[in-house]
C-alpha positions in Angstrom: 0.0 0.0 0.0 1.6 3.0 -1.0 1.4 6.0 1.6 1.2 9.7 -0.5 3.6 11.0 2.4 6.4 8.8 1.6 8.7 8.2 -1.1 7.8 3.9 -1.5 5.4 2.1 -0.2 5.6 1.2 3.2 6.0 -2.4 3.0 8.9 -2.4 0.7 11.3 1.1 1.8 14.3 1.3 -0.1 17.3 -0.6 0.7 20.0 1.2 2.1 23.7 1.1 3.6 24.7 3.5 6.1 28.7 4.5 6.5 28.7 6.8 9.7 32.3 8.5 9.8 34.5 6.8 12.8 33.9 8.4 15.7 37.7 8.7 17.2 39.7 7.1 19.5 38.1 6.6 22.7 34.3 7.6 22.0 31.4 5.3 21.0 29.6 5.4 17.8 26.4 7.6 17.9 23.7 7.8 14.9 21.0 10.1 14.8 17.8 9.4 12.1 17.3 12.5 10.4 13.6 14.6 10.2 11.4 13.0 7.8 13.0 10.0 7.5 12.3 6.2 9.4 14.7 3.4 9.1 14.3 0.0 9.5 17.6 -1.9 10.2 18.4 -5.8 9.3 21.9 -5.7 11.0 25.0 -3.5 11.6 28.6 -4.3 11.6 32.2 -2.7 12.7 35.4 -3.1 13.7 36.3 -2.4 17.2 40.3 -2.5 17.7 40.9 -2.2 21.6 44.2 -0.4 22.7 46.4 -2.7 24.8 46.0 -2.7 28.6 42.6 -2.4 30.6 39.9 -4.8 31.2 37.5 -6.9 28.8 35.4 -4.8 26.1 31.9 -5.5 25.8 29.5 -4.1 22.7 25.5 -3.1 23.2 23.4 -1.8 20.5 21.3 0.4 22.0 18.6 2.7 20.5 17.6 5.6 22.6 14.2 7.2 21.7 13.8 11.5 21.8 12.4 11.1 25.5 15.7 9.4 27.0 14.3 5.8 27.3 16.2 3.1 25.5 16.2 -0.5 24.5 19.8 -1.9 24.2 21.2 -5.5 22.9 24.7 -6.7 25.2 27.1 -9.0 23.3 27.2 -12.1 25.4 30.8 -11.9 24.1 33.7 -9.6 25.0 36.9 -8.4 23.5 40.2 -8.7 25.1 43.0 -5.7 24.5 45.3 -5.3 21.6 42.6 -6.7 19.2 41.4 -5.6 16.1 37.7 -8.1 15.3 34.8 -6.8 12.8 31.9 -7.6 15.2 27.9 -7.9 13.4 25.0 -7.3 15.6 22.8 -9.7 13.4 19.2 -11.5 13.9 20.8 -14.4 11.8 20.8 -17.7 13.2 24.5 -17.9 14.5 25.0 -18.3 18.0 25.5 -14.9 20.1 29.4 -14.8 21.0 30.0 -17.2 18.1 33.4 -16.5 16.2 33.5 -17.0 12.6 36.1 -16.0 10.2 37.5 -14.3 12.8 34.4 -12.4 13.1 32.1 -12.0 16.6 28.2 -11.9 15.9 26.0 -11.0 18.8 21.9 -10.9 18.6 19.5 -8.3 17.6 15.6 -8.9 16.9 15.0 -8.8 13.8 14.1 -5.4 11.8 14.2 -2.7 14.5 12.3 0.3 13.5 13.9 3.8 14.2 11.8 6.9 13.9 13.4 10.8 13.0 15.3 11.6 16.0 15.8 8.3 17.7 19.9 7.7 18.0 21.4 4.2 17.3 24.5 3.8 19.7 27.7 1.1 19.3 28.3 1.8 23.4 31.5 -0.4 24.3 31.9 -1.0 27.9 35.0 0.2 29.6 36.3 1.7 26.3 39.8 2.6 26.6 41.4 6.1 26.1 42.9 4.2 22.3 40.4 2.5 21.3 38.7 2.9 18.2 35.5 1.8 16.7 35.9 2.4 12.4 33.7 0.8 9.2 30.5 0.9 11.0 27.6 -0.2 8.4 23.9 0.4 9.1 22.2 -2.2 7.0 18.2 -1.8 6.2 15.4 0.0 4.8 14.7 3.7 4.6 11.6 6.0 4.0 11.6 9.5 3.2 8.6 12.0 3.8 7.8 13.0 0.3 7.4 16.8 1.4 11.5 16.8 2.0 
């Protein structure tokens, strides 16, 4: 069913990949949707390489709504220092904390949808000073408000 306000119909949205620029050493990755636009996202990817010394890291998805409440997704994995691993948060069927390729995958639900102004965090817990989170991809389906 096609809705006059957006640019495809509803049920399909148009596939897109997200590149957010690296955030810098030391600071989690932070996305914000933009006015007029809804996202709905299949799965997202990035490398985290952890500086050496300090303890364990540990990545959450989390997506934080414009009225501070938040749903969030822990790894049941963690990374150890002076490591560089391209970690997917993924609804796919391999196990949470499974290793493949030299890859970590940790769980999401399926298709989480993101409204204008709701932020998509990578938060890593106890992120070091030289740590650095870079090729983040946001992988789903977007609308656009056909007034924009």
């Amino acid at each position: 069913m096609q809705n006059p306000n957006y640019s495809v119909p509803l049920e399909q949205g148009a596939p897109f990949v997200l590149r957010p620029a690296d955030p810098g050493a030391g600071n989690n990755l932070a996305i914000l949707v933009p006015n007029h636009v809804r996202w709905l996202i299949h799965y997202l990817t990035f490398t985290l390489t952890t500086a050496v010394g300090g303890a364990v890291r540990r990545p959450t998805f989390r997506v934080d709504d414009v009225t501070g409440n938040f749903i969030s997704f822990e790894a049941n994995a963690t990374q150890a220092a002076a490591i560089a691993r391209v970690w997917a948060f993924t609804p796919q069927p391999a196990p949470t904390g499974t290793t493949i390729g030299g890859n970590l995958y940790a769980s999401m639900p399926e298709n989480i949808l993101l409204l204008p102004n709701m932020t998509l965090t990578m938060l890593i817990q106890t992120i070091a000073a030289g740590d650095t989170i870079t090729n983040a991809r946001l992988y789903g389906r977007r609308w656009i408000e056909r007034s924009v």
